[in-house]
Backbone as CSV, one residue per row, in Angstrom:
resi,resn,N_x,N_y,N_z,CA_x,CA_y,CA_z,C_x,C_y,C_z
1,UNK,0.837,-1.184,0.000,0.000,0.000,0.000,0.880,1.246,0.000
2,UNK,0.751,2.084,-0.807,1.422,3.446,-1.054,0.410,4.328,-0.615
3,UNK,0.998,4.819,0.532,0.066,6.128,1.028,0.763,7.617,1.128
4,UNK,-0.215,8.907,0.855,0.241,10.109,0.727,-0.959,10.564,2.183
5,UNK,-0.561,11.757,2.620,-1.560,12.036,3.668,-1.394,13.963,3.685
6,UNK,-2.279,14.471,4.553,-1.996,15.998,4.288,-3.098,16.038,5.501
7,UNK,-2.829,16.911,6.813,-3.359,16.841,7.746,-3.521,18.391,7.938
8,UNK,-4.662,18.946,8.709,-5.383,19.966,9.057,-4.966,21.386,7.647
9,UNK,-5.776,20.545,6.282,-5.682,21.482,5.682,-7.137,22.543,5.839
10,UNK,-6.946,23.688,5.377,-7.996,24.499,5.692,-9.149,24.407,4.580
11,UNK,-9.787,23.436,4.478,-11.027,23.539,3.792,-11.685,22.608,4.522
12,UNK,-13.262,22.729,4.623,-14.253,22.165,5.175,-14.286,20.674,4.986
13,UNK,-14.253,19.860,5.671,-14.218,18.289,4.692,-15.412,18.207,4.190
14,UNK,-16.571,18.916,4.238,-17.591,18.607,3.281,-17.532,19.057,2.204
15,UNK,-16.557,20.411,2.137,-16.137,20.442,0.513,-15.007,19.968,-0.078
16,UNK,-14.580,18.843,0.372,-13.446,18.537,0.220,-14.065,16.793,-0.641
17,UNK,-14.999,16.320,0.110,-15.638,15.230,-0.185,-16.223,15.389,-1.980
18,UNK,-16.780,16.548,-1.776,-17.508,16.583,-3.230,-16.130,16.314,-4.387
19,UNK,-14.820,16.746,-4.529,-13.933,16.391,-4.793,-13.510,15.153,-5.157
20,UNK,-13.251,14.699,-3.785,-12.664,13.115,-3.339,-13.610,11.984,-3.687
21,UNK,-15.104,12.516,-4.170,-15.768,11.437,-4.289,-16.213,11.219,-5.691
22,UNK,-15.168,12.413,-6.698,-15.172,12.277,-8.081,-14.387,11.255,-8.701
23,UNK,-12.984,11.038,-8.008,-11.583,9.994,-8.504,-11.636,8.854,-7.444
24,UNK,-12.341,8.707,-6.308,-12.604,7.779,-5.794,-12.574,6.388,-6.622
25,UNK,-11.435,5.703,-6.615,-11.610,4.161,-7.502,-11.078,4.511,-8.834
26,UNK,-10.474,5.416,-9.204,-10.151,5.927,-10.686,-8.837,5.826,-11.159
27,UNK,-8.418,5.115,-11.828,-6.569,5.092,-11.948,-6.208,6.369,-11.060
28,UNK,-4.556,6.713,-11.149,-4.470,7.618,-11.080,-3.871,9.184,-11.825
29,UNK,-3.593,8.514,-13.091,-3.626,9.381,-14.387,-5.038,9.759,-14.600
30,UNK,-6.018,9.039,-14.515,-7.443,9.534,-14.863,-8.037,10.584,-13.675
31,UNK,-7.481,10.256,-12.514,-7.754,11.371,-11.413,-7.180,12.426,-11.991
32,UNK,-5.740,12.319,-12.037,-5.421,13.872,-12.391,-5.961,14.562,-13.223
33,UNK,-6.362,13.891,-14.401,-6.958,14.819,-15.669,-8.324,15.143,-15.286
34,UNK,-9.113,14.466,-14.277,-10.926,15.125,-13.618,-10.022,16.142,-12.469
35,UNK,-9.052,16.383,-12.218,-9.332,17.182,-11.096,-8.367,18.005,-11.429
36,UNK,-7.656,18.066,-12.615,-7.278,19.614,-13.473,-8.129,19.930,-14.233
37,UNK,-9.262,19.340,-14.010,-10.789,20.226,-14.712,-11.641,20.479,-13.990
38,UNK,-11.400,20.473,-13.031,-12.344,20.693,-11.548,-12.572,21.911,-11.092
39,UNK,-12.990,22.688,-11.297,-13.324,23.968,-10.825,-13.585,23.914,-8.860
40,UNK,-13.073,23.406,-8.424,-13.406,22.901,-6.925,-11.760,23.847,-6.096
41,UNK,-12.108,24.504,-5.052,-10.636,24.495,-4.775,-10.032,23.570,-4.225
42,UNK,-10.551,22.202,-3.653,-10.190,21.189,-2.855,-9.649,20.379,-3.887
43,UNK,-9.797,20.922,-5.540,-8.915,19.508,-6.392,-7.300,19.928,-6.186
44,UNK,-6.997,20.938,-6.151,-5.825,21.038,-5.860,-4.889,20.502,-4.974
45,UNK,-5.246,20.154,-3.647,-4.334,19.212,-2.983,-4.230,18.302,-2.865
46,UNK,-6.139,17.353,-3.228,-5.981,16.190,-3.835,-5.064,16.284,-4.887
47,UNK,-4.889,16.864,-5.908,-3.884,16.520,-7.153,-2.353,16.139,-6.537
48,UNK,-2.153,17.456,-5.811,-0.796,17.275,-5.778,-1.045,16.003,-4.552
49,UNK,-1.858,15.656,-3.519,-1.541,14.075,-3.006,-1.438,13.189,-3.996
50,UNK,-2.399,13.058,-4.853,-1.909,11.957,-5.644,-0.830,11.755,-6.348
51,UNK,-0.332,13.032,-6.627,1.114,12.868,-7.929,1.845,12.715,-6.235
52,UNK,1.893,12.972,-5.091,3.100,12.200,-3.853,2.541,11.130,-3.784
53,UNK,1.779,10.709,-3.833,1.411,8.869,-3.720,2.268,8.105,-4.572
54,UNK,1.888,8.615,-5.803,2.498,8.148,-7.292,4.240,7.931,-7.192
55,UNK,4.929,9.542,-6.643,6.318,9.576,-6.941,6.851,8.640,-5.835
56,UNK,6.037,7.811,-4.117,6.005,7.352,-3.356,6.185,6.058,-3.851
57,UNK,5.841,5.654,-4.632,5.445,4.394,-5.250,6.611,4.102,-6.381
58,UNK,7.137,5.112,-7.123,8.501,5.322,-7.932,9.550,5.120,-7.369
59,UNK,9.447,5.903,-6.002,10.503,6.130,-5.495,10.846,5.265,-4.569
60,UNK,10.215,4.849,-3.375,10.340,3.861,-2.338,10.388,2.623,-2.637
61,UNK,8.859,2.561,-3.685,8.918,0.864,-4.005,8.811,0.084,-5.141
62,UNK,9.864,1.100,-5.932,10.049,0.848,-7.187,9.480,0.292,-7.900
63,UNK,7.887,0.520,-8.190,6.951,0.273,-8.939,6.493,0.889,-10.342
64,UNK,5.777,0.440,-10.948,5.379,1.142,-12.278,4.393,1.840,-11.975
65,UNK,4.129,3.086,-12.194,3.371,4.083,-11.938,1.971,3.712,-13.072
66,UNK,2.514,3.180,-14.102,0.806,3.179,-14.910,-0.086,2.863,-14.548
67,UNK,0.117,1.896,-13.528,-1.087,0.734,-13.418,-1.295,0.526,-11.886
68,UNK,-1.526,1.989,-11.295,-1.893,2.492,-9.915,-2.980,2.874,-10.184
69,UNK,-4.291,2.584,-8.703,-5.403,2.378,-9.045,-5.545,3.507,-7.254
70,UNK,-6.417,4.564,-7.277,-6.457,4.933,-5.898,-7.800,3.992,-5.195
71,UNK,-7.144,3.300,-4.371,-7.667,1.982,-3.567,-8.585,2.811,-2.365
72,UNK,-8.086,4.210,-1.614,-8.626,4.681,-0.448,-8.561,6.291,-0.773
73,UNK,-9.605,6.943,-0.388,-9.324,8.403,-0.825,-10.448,8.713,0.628
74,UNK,-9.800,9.054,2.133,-10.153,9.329,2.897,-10.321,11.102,3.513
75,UNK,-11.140,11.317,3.435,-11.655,12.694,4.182,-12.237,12.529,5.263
76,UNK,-11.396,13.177,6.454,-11.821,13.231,7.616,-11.927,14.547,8.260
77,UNK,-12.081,14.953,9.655,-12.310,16.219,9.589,-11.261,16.772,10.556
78,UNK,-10.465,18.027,11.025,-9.230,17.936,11.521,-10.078,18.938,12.585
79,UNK,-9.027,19.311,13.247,-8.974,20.768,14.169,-10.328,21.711,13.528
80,UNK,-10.216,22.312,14.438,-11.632,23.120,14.370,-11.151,24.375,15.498
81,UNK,-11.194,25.793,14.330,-10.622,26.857,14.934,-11.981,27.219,15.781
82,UNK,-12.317,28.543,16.350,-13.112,28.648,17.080,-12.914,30.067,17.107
83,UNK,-14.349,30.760,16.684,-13.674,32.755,16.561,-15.507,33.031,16.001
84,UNK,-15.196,34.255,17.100,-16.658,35.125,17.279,-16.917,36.059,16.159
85,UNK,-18.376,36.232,16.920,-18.490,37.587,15.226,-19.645,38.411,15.818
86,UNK,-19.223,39.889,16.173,-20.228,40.319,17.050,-21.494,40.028,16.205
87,UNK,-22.767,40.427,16.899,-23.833,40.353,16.281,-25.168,41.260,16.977
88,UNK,-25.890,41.623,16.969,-26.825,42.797,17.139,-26.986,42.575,18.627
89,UNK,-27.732,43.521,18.921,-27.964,43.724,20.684,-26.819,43.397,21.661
90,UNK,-25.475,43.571,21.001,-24.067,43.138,21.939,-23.930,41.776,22.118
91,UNK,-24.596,40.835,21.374,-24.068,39.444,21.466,-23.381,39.395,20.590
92,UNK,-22.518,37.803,20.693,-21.595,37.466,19.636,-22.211,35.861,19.182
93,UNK,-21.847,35.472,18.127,-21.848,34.391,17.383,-20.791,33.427,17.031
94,UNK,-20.362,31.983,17.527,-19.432,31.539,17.178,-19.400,30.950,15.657
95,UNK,-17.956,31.171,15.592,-18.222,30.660,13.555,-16.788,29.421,13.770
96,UNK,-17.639,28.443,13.147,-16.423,27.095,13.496,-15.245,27.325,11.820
97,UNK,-14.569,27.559,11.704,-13.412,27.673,10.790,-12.557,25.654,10.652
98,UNK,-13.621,25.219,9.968,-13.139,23.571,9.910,-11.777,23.315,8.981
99,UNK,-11.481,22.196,9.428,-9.719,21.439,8.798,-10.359,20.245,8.256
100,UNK,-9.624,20.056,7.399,-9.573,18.338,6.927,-8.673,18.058,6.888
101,UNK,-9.137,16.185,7.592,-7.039,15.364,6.947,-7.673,14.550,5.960
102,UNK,-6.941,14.809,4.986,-6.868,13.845,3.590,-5.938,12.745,3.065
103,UNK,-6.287,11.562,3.227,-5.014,10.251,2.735,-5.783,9.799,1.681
104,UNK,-4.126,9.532,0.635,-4.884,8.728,-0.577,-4.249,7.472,-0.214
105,UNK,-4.481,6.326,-0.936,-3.813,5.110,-0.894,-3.858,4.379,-2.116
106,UNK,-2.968,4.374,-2.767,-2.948,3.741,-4.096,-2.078,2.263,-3.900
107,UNK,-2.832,1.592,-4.875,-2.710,0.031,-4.932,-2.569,-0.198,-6.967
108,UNK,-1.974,-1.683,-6.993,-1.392,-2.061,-8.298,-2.778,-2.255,-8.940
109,UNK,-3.305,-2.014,-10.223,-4.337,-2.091,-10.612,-4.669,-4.117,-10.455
110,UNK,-5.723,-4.665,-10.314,-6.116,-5.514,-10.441,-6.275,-6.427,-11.292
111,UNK,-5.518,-7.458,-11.585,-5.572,-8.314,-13.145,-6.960,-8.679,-13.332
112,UNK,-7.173,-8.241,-14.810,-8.566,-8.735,-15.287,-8.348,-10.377,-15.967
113,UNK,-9.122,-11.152,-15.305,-9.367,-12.371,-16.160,-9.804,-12.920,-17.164
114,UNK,-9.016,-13.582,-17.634,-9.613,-13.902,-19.481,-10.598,-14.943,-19.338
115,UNK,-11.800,-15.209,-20.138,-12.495,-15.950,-19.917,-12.074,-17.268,-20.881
């Protein structure tokens, strides 16, 4: 298992999911090309996790990069800042400022069987 990870980045993990749940199961040449067309700002660090999964997999365990399949594409939710915002009649309002941790996990694509 080749894993990349990226912990308390600053986007919401619920917008981070709409993302992650596009390349979910998708080679990982085919991820990159849906999520350099992604108008999302959360494709961006998915991208660059996956191309460190990939060079992880080159580099450590001297594998062939073609035929990497992302096996796990986990969004979880990190730290959670915490900050007021006045609001009428002298009260204040808390506004939660959410993190996500994001791991990919790429695996050797799966031999298809000949019948």
């Amino acid at each position: 298992m080749i894993t990349a990870s990226l912990n308390n980045h600053r986007i919401s993990p619920r917008k981070v999911r709409v993302a992650a749940n596009l390349v979910r199961g998708k080679s990982a040449e085919q991820a990159l090309l849906i999520l350099s067309n992604l108008s999302k700002k959360a494709a961006d660090p998915i991208a660059d996790l996956v191309r460190s999964a990939v060079a992880n997999a080159k580099n450590n365990f001297q594998m062939d990069t073609a035929g990497l399949v992302i096996k796990e594409l986990r969004v979880d939710g990190g730290q959670v800042l915490k900050r007021s915002r006045p609001r009428s009649h002298g009260m204040a309002t808390r506004i939660l400022k959410r993190t996500s941790h994001i791991k990919v996990v790429l695996a050797p694509a799966p031999e298809k069987k000949q019948k």
